[in-house]
Every structure is written in C-alpha cells, then in structure tokens.
Backbone as a ProteinNet text record, in pm:
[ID]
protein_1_A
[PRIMARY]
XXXXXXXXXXXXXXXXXXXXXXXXXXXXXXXXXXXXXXXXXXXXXXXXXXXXXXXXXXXXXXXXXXXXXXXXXXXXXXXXXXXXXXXXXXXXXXXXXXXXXXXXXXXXXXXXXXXXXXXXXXXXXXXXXXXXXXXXXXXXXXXXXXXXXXXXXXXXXXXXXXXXXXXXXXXXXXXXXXXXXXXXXXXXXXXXXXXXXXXXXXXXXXXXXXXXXXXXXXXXXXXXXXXXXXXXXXXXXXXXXXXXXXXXXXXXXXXXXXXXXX
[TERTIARY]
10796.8	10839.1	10909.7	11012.8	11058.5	10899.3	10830.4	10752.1	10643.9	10654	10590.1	10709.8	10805.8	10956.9	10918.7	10922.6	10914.6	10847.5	10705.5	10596.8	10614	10652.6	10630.6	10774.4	10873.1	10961.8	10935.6	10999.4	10987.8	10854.8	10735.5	10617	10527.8	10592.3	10518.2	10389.7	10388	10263.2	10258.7	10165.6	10145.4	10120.7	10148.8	10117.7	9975.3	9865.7	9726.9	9748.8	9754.3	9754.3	9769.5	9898.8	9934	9888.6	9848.4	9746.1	9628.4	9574.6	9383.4	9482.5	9617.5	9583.8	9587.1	9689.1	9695.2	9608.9	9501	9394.7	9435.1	9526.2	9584.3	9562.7	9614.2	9637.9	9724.8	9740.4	9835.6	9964.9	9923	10033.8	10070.6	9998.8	10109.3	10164.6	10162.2	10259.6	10345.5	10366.1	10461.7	10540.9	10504.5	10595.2	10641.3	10618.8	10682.8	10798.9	10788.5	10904.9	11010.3	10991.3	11071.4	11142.3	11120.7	11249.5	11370.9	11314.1	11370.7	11557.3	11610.4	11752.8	11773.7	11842	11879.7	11964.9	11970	12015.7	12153.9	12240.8	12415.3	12421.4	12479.1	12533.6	12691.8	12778.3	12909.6	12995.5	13059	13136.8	13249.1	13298.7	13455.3	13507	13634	13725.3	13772.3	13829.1	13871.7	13925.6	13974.3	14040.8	13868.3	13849.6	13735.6	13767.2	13630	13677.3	13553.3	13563	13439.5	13386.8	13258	13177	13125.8	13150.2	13056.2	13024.9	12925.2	12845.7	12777.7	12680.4	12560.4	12469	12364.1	12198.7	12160	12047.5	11985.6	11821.7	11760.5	11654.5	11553.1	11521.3	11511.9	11533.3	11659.6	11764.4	11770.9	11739.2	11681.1	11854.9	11882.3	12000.6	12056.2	12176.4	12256.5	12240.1	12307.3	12346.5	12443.3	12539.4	12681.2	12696.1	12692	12725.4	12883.7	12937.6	13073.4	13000	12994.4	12957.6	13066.4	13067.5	13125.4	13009.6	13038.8	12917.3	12960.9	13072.1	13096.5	13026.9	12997.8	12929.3	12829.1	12749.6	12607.6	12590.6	12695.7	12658.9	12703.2	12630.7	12676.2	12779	12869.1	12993.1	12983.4	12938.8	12927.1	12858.9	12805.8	12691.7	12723.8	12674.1	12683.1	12560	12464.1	12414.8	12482.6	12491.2	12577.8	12487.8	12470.1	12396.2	12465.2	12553.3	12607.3	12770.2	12782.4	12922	13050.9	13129.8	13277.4	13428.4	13480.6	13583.9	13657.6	13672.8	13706.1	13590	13465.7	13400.5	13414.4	13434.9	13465.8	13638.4	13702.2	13847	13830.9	13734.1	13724.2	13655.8	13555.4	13503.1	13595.9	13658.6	13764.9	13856.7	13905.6	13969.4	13925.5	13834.2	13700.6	13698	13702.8	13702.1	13849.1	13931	14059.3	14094.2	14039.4	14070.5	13996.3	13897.5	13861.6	13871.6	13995.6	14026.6	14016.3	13956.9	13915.9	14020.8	14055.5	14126.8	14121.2	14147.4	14083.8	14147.6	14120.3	14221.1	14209.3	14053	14033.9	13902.7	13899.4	13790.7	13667.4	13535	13499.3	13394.7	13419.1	13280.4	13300.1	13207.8	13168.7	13317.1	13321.2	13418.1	13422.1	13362.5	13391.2	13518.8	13598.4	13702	13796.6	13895.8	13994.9	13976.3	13878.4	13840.7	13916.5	13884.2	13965.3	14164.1	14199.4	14287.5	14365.7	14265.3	14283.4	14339.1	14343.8	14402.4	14498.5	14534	14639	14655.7	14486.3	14480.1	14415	14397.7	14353.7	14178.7	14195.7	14019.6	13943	13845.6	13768	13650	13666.7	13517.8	13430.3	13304.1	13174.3	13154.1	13149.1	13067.5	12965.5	12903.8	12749.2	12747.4	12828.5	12827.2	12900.2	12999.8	13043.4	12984.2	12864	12781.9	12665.5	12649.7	12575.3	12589.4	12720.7	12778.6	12780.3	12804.8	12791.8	12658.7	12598.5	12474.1	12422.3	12440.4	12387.5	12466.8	12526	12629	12543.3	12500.9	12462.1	12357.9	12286.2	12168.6	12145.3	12023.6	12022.8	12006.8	11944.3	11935.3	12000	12090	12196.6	12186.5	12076.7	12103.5	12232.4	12350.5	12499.1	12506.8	12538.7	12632	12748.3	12854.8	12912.8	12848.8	12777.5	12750.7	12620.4	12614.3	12550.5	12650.2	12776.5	12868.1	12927.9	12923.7	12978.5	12887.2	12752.7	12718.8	12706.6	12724	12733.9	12853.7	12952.3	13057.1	13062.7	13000.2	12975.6	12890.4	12806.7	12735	12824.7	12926.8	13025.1	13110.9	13086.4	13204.8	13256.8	13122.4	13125.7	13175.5	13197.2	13209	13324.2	13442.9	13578.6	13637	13790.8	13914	13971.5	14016.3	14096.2	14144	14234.6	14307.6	14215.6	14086.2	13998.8	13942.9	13919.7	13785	13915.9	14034.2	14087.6	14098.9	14151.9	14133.2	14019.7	13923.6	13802.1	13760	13817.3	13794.2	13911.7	14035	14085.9	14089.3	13965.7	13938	13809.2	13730	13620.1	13717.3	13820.7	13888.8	13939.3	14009.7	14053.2	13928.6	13839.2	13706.5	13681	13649.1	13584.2	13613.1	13784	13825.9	13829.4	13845.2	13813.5	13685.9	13604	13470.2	13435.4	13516.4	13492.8	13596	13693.5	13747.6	13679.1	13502.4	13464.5	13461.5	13440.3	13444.3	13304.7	13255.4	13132.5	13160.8	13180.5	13220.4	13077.9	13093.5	12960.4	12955.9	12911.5	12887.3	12903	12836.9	12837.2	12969.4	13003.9	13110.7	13278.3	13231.6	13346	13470.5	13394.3	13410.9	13380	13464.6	13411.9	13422.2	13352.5	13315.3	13329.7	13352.8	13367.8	13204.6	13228.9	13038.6	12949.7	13051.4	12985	13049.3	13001.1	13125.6	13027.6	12935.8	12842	12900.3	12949.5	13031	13177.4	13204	13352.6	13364.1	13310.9	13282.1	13283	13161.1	13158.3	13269.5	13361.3	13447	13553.8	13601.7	13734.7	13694.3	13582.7	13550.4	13591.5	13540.7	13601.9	13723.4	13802.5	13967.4	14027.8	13960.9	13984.4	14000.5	13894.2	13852.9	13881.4	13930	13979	14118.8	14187.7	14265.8	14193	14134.4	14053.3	13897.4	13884.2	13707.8	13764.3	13943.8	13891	13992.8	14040.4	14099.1	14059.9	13933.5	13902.2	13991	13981.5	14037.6	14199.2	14301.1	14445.8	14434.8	14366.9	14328.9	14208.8	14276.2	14151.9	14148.4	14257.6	14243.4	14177.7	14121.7	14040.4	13959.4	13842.8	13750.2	13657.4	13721.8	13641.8	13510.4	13413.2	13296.7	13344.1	13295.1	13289.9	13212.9	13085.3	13015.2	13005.3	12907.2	12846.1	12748.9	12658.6	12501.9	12451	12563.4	12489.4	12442.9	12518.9	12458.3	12313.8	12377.3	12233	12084	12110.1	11954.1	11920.4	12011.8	12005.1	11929.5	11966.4	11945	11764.6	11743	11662.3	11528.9	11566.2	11482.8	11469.7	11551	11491.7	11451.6	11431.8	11350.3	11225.1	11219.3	11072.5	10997	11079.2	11020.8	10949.8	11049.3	11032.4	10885.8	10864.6	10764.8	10674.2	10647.7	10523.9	10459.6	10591	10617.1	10613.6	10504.7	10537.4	10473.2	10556	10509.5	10603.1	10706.6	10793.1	10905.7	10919.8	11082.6	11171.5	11286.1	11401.2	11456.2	11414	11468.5	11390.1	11256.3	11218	11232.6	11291.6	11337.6	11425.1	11547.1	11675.2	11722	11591.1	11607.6	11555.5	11454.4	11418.4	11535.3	11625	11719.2	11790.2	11797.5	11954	11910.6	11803.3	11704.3	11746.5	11695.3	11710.9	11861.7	11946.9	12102.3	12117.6	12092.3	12182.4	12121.1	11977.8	11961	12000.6	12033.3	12087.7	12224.2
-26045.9	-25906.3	-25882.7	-25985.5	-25964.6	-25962.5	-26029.2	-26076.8	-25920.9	-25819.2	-25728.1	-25612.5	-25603.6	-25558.5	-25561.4	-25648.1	-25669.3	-25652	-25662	-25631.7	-25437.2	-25390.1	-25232.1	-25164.2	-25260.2	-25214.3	-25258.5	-25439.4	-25441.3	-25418.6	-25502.1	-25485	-25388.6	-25268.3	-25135.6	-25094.3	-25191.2	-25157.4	-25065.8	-25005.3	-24894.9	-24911.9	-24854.7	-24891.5	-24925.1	-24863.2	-24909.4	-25012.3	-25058.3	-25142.7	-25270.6	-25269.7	-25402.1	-25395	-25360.3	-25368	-25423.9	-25357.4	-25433.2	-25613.5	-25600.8	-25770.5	-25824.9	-25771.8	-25851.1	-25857	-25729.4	-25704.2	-25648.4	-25538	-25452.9	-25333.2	-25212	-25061.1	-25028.5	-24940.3	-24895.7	-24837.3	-24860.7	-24762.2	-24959.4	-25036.6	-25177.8	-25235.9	-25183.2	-25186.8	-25097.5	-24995.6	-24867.7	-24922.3	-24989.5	-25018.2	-25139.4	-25264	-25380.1	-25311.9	-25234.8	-25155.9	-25124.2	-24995.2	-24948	-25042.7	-25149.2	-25242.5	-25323	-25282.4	-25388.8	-25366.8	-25449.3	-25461.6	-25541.3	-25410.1	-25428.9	-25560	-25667.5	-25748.2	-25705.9	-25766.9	-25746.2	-25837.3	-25840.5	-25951.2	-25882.4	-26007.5	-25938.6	-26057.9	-25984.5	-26031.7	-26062.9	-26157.8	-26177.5	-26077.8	-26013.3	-25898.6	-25963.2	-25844.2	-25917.6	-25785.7	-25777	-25689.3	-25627.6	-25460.6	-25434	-25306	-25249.1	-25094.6	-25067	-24901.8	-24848.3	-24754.4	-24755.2	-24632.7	-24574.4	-24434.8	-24374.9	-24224.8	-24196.6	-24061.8	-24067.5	-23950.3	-23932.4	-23882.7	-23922.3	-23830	-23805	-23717.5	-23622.4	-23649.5	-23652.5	-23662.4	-23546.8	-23499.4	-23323.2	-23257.5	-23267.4	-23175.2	-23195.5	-23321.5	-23329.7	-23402.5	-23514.9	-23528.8	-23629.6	-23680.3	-23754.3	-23861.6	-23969.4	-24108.6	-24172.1	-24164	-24192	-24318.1	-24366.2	-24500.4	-24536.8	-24670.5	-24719.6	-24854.4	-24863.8	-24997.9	-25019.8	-25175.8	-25258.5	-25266	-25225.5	-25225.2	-25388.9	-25392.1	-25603.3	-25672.8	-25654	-25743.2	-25716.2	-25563	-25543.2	-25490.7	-25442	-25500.1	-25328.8	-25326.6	-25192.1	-25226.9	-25179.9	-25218.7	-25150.5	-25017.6	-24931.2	-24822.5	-24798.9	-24671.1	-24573.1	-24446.3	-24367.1	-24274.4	-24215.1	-24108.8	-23984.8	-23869.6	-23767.7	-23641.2	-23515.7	-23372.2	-23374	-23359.5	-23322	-23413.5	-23394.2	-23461.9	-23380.6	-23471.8	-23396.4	-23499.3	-23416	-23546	-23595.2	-23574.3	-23653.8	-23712.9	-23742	-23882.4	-23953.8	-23931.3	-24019.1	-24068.4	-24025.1	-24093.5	-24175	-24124.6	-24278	-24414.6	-24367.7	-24464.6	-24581.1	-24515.1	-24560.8	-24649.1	-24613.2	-24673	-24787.8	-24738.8	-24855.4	-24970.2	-24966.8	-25088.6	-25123	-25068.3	-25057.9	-25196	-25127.4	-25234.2	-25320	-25353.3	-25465.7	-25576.3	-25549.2	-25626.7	-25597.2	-25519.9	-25483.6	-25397.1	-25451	-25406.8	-25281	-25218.5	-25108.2	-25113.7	-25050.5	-25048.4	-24997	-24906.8	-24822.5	-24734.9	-24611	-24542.4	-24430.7	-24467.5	-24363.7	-24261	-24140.1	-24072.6	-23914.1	-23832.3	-23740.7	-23624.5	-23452.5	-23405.5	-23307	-23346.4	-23238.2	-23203.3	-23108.3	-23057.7	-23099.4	-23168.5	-23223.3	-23375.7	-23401.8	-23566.9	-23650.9	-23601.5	-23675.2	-23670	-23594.3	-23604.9	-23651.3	-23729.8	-23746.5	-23875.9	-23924.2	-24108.2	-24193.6	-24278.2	-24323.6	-24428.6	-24440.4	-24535.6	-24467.9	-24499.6	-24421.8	-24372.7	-24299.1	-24162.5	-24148.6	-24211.8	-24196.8	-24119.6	-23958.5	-23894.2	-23915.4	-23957.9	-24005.5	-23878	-23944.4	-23849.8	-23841.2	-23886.2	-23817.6	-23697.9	-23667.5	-23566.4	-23471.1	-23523.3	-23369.1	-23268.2	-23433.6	-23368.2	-23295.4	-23329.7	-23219.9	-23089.8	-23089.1	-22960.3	-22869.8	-22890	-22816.3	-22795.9	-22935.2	-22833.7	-22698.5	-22702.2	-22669.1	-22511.4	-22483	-22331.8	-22343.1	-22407.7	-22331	-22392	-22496.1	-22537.3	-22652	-22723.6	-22861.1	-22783.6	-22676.5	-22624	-22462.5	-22446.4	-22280.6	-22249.3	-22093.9	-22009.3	-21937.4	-21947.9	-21917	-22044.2	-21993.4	-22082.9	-22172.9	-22052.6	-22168	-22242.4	-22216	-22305.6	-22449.7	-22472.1	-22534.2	-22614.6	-22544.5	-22696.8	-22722.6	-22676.3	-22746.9	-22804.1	-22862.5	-22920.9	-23054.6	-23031.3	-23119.9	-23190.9	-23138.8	-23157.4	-23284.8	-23252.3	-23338.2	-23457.6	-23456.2	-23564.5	-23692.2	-23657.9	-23767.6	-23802.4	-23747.8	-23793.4	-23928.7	-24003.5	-24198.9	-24248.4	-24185	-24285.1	-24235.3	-24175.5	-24167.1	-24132.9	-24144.2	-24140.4	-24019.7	-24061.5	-23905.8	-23821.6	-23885.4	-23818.4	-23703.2	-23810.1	-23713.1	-23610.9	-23676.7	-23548.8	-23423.8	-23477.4	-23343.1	-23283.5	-23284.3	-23215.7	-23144.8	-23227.3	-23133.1	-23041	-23073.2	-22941.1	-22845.3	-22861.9	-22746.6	-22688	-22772.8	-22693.1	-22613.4	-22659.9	-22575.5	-22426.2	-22460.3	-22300.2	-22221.4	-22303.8	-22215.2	-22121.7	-22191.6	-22146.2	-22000.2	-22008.2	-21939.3	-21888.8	-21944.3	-21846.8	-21686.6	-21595.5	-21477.1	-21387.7	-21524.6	-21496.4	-21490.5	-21616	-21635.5	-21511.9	-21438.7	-21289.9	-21159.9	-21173.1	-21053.1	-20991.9	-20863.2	-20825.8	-20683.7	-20714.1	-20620.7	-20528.8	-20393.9	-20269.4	-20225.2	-20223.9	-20094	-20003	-19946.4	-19764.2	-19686.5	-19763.8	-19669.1	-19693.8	-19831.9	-19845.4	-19832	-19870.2	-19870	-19997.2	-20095.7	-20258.3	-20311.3	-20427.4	-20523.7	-20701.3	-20751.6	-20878	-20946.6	-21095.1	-21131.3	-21139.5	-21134.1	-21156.7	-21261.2	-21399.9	-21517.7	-21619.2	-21561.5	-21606.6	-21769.1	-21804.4	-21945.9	-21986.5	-21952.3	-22049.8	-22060.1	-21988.2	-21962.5	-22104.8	-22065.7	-22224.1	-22360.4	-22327.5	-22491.2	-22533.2	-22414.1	-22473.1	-22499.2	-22436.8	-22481.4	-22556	-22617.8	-22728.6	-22872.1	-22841.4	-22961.7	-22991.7	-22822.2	-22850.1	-22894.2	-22883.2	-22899.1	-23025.3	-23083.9	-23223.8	-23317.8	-23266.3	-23371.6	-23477.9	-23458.4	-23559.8	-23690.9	-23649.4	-23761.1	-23803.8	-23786.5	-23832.8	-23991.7	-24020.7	-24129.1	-24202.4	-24273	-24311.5	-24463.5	-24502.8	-24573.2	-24667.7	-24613.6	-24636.5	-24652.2	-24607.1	-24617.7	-24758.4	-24793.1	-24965.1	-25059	-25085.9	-25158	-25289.4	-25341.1	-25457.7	-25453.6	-25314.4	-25298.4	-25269.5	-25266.1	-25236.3	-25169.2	-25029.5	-24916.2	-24886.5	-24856.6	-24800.5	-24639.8	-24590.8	-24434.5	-24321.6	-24355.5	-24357.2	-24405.3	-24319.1	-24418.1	-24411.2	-24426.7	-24433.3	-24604.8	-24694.3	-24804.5	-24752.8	-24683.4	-24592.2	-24494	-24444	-24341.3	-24448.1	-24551.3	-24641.8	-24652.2	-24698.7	-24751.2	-24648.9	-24515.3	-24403.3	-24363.7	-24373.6	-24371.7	-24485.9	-24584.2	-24704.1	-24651.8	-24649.7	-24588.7	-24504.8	-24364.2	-24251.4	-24282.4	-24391.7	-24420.9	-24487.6	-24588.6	-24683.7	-24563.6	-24501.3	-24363.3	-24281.9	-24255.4	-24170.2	-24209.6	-24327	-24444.2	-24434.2	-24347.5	-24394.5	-24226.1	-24156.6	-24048.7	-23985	-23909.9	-23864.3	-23947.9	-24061.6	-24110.3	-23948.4	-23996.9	-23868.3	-23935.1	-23892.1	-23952.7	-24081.5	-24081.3	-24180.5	-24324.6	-24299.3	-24402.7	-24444.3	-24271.2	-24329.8	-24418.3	-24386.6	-24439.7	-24595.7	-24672.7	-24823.4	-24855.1	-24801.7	-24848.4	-24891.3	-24720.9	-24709.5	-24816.8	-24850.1	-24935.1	-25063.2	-25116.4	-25198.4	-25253.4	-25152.6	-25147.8	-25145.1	-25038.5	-25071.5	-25213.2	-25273.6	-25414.4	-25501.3	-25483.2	-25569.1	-25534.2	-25426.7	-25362.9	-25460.7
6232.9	6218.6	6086.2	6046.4	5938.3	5817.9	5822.5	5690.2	5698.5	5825.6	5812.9	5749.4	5799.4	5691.5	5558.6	5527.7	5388.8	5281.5	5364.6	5324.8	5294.5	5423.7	5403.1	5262.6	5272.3	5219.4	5096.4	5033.3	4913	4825.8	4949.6	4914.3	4879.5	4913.6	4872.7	5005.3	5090.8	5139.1	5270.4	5281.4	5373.2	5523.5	5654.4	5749	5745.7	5710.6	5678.6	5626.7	5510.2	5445.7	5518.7	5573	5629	5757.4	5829.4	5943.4	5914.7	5828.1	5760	5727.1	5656.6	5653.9	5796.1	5906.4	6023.9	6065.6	6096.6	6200.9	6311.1	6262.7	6438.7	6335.7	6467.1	6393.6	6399.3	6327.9	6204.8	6357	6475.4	6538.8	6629.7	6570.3	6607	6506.9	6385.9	6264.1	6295.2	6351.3	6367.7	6474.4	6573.8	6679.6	6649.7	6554.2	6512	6449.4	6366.9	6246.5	6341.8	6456.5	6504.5	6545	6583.2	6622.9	6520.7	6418.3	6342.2	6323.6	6279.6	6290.4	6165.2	6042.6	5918.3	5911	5858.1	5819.8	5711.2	5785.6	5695.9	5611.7	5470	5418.7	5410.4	5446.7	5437.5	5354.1	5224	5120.3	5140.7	5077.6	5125.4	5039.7	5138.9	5072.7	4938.6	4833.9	4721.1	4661.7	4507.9	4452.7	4440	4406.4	4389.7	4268.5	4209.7	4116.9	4191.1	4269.6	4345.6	4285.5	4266	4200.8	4352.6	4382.8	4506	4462.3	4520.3	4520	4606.5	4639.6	4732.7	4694.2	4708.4	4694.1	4818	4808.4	4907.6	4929.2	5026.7	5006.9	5150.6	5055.2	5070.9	5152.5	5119	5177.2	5328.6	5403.8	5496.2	5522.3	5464.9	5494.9	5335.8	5370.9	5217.1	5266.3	5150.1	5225.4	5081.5	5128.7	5042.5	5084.9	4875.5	4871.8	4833.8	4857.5	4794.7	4709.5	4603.1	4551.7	4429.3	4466.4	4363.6	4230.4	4074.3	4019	3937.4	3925.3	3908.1	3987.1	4045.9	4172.2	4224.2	4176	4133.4	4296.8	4423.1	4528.8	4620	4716.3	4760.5	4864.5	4860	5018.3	5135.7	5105.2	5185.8	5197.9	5310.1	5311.9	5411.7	5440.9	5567.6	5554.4	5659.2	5632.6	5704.8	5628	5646.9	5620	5614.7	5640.1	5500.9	5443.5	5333	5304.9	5147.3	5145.3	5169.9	5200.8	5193.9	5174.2	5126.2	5050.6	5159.1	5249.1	5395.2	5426.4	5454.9	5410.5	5270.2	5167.2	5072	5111.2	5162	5182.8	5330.1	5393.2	5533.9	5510.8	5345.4	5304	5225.3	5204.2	5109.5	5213.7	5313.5	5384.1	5488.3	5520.6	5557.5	5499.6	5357	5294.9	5286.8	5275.2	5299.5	5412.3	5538.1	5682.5	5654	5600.2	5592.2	5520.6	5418.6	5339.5	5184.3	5170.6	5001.1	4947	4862.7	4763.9	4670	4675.1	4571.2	4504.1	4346.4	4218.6	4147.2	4132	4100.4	4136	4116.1	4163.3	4044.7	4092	4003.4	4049.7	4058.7	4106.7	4030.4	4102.8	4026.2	4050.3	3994.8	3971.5	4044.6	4230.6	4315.5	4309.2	4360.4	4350.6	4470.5	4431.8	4548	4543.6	4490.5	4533.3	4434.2	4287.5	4162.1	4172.2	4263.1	4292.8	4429.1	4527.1	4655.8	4675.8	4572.7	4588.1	4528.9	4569	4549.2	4394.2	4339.3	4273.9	4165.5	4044.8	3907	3945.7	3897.3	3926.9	3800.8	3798.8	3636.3	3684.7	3665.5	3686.7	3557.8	3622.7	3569.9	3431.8	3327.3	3229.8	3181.5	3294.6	3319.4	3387.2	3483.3	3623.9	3478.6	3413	3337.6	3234.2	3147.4	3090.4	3156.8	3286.6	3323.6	3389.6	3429.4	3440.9	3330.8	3198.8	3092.2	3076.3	3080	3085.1	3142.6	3290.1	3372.6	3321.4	3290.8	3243.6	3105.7	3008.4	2903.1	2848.9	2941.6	2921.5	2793.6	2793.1	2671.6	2566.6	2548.5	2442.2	2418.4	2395.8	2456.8	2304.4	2333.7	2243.2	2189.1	2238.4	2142.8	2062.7	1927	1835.7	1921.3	1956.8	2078.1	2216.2	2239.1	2330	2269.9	2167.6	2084.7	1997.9	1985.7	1938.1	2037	2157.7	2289.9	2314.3	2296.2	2368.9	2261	2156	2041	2048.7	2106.7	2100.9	2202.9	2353.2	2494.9	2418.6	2310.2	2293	2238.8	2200.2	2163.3	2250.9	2373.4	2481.1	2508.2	2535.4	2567	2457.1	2295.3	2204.7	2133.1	2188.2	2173.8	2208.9	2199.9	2298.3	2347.6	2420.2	2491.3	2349.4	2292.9	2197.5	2049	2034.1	1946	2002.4	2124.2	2212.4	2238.3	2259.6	2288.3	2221.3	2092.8	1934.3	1897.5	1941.4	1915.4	1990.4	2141.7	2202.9	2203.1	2139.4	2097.6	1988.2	1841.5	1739.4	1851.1	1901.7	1949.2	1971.2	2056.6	2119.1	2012.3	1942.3	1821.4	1747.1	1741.2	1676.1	1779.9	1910	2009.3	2074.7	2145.7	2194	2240.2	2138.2	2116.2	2139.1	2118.3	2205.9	2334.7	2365.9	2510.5	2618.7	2522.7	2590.5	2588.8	2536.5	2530.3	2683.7	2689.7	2816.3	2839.4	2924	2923.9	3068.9	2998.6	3108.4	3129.4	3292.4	3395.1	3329.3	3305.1	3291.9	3400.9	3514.2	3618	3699	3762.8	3792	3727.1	3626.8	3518.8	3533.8	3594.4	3646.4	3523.4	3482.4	3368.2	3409.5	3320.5	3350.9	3210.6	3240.2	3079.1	3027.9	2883	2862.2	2919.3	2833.6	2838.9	2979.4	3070	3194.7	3197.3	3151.8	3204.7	3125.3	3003.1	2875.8	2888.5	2968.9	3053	3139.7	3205	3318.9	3279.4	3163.9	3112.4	3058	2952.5	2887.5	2961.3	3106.3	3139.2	3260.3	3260.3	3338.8	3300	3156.7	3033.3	3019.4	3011.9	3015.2	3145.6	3304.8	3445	3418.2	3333.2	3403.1	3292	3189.9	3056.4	3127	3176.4	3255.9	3273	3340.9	3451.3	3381.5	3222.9	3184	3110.9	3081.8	2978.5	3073.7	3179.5	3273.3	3254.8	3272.1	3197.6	3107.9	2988.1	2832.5	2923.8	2970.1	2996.2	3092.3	3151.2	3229.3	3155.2	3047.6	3012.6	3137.1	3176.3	3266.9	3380.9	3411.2	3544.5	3474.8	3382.7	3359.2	3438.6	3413.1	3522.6	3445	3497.2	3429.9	3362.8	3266.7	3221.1	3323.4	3395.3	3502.3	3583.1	3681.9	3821.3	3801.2	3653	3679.5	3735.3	3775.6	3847.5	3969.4	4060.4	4193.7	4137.3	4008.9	3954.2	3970.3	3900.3	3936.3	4064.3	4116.5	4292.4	4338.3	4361.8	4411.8	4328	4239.8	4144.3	4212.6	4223.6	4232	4422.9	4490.4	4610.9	4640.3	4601.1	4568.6	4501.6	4423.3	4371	4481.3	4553.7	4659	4787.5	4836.9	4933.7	4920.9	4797.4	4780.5	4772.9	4818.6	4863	5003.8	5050.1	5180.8	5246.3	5197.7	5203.7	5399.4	5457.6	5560	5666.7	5650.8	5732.7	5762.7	5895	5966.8	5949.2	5938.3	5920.9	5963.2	6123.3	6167.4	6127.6	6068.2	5994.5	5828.1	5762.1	5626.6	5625.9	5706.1	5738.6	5694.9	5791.7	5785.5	5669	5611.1	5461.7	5377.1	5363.4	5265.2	5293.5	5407.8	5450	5386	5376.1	5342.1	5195.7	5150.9	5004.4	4963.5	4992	4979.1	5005.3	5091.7	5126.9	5023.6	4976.5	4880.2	4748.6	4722.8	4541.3	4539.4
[MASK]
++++++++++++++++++++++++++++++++++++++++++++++++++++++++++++++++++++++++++++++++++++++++++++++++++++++++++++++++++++++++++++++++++++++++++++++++++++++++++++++++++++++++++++++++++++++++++++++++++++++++++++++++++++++++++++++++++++++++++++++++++++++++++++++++++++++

C-alpha cells in the first residue's frame, strides 16, 4: 500500500496509470489510498526561528504551515476554511508544549499578527513588496508611484536606517501630492485623488518597524522572508494539478504527504 502511496504522490502517477501496472481498476487503487495513514516524523524539540503562512487551493479550503527553514523541515500544519491570527498563535503554542523553542518569528503583514508575540516579528518582504504592488501595480503610470516602486526594489539590499531616509525623501518629494483631494459635483463629498498610492505608501510607513528585524538579531539569523514556505507551497500546487479532479478529502493526504517530506 505504501509503494502504491508513493507511486501516486511522489511518483506523479495517476489512478489509471498505476492500476495498468498492478492489473486492477482504477476504483482498487482508490480504495488502497483511502486507507492510508500519513506517516509522522517527529524532531527533537530545540531552540527554533518559524517562518508560517497559508495558501489556498481554490478557495476550497487553506492549509497553514509552521516551518523551521534551518532545518529545511515543516513542524506544523492545519487545514483551516481561511486564516486567522488565533490559528497562527495556537500554532505557535503547539510547538510551544511540545518543547520547541521559539525565538523568533516570520510571516506575512496581516494586521494584529506582527504584533501578537512575545518574541521579535520579521514581516516577509516579499508579502510587502507585493502589497505595493498590488495599490500601484509593476508598472504605475504616476511618476510617484514609479519611484516607489523603485524605491521597494532596494528593500533586501539595505538597512533600516537608509530605506527610511529614502522613504522620507520620497514624502518630502510627494507628499503634497498624495493630499490632492477630488470633490463630487453632485454630492459635494471628496475623496483623496491617489487613495491606491495612499495605501501603498502608509503601508510601508505601518510596516517599516517590523521589515528589517532581521538585521537587529543577527544571532538568530531570521530569514528577510518566508519564500522557503513560498516553494513548498509552489512545488505542491505543481504536484496537485496532476492530480486534477481529487475532493478534498482526498487532496488532504497528498498535501500532508508532501509537507512531512519538505
């Protein structure tokens, strides 16, 4: 049973597929699977730095990881309908009772989470550069929003102290822009102009605390990101879509599959 596991998971191969090798059908490959029982490897507790986030897979439900990226190794998983920062703090504590150490943490810049813990918070600057994006796009027709995004391209390759300078020459520069205000006619209601360039920029200032956290522990060598979870998540979404036409309760064991081996 395992060597048919393996076959469907790491092996890529299809319930067809691996039936033509046994010589059964494809619905006594379906009932070997349903039984199967994910195999644990369990680490000895130790000091750890946790990268966690969640992906989605369409929209059907999440599955939030805790991984050690020193140790290349996932600690912890859950599937959940959606995230919420009370599952990222039971995850946290989870590893907690079981011995793991935490010392530092890194994930993306939902709101409440970078501030929910007891131990230093390095939000990912990947998740921030794409928040700016996402308000003024890779390529943003404003002048300002074109040295902001010039500006985000140097984020990974210097310190708190320059990047902040530069984003308060950016304000000095723009400021005044970013107060235009555009009145209804009919209502006689106003709105700022550039409210998507509004966003991005005091997302940057929200979240400048918490992007170089990092850099203040060099002795914990926190990652700048969580794109080690980004592959993981990446490399099982590629595996999945092999696997296309499984229901949930059969994606499920794959993922778990694949997590325990990342």
């Amino acid at each position: 049973m395992r060597e048919i596991w393996k076959e469907f998971t790491h092996g890529k191969q299809t319930h067809a597929q691996i039936a033509q090798t046994y010589g059964h059908s494809t619905k006594w490959v379906q009932r070997h699977l349903k039984g199967i029982e994910i195999e644990k490897k369990e680490l000895a507790p130790d000091e750890v730095v946790i990268v966690m986030d969640t992906t989605y897979f369409k929209r059907l439900f999440g599955v939030m990881v805790w991984r050690c990226p020193h140790r290349k190794q996932n600690l912890l998983w859950k599937f959940l309908p959606y995230e919420t920062i009370g599952a990222y703090k039971d995850g946290i504590e989870k590893l907690e009772a079981r011995g793991w150490k935490v010392r530092a943490i890194v994930c993306d810049g939902r709101r409440g989470l970078l501030q929910g813990f007891s131990v230093p918070v390095q939000m990912c600057q990947f998740h921030q550069a794409m928040i700016v994006t996402r308000y003024v796009t890779r390529r943003p027709k404003l002048d300002a929003g074109q040295d902001l995004q010039s500006l985000m391209r140097h984020l990974p390759d210097v310190g708190e102290a320059q990047f902040t300078h530069w984003l308060e020459l950016w304000y000095d520069k723009w400021g005044e822009f970013l107060k235009e205000r555009t009145i209804d006619e009919i209502t006689g209601r106003w709105h700022y102009t550039h409210r998507r360039l509004r966003s991005a920029y005091y997302s940057m200032k929200r979240n400048l605390p918490h992007l170089f956290v990092y850099l203040r522990y060099p002795d914990l060598n926190i990652p700048n990101t969580s794109n080690s979870l980004e592959g993981i998540f990446t490399h099982i979404k590629k595996n999945m879509r092999l696997h296309g036409g499984l229901r949930i309760h059969q994606k499920q064991p794959m993922i778990e599959e694949f997590l325990r081996s990342q």
